[in-house]
C-alpha positions in Angstrom: 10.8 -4.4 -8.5 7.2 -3.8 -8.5 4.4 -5.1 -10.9 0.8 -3.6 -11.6 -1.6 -5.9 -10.8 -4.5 -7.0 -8.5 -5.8 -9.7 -5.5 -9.0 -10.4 -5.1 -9.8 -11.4 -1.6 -13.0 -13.4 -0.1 -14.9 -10.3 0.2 -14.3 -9.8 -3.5 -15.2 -13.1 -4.5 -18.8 -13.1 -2.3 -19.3 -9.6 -4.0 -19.3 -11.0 -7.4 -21.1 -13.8 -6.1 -23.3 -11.8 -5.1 -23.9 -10.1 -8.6 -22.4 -7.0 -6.9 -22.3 -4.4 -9.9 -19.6 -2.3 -8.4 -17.2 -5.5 -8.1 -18.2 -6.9 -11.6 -17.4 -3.4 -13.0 -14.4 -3.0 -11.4 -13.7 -6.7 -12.9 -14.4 -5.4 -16.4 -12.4 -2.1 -15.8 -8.9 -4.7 -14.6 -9.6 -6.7 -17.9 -10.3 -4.0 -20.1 -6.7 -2.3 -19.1 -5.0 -5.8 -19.1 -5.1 -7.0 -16.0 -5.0 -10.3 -15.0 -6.9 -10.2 -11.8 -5.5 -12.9 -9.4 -6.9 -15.1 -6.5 -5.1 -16.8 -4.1 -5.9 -20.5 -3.8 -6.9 -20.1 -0.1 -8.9 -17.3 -0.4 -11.5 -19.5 -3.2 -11.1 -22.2 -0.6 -12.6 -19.4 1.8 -15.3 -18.7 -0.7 -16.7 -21.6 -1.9 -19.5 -23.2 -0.2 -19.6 -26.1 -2.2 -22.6 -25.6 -4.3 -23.2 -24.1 -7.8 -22.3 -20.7 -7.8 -22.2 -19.4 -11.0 -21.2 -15.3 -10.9 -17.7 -16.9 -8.6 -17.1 -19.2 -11.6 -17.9 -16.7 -14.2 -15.4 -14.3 -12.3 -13.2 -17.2 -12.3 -12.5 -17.6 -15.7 -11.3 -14.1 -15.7 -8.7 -14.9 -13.1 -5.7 -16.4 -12.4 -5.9 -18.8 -9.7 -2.7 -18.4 -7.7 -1.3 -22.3 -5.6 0.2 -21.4 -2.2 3.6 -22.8 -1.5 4.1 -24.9 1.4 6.3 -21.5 2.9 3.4 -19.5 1.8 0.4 -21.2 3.5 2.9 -21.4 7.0 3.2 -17.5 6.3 -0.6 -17.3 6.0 -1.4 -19.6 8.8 1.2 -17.8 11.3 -0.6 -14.2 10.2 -4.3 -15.4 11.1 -2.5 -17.3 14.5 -1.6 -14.0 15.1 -4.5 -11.8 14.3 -6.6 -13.8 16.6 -9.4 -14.5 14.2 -12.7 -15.8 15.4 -13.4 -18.3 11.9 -9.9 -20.2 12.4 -10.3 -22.6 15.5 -6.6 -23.6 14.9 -5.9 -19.7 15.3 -7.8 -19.7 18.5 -6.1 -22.7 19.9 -2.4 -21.5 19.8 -3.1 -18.3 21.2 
């Protein structure tokens, strides 16, 4: 089975931040076909600071904000264990 659709990662979500006009065009072009753009729970947990940021919750509204499963955030976890990133110090420490 396969389903149209599209994930924003952090690197999307800094670029609308950002006020990036290719990424808020790209989010006009996903709503105006009727698309649903979606964001994974972790990834805006990667992407907020904390602080107002307006353009990330303008985009926001526009998106559906995905919850990670238990089994999910294990699968994500045991992906950035493996892929020996430099910004998880719980990655760094198992390998």
């Amino acid at each position: 089975m396969t389903t149209d659709g599209l994930t924003y990662d952090t690197g999307a979500l800094i670029a609308a931040e950002r006020d990036d006009r290719l990424m808020w065009a790209l989010h006009l072009a996903a709503i105006g076909c009727g698309l649903l753009p979606t964001v994974p729970s972790g990834v805006l947990a990667e992407a907020w600071s904390g602080g107002p940021q307006h353009q990330l919750s303008r985009l926001l509204k526009g998106c559906k904000v995905e919850e990670l499963s238990e089994e999910q955030a294990r699968q994500v976890g045991g992906l950035i264990a493996r892929s020996g990133a430099t910004d998880c110090p719980l990655a760094l420490e198992t390998n």
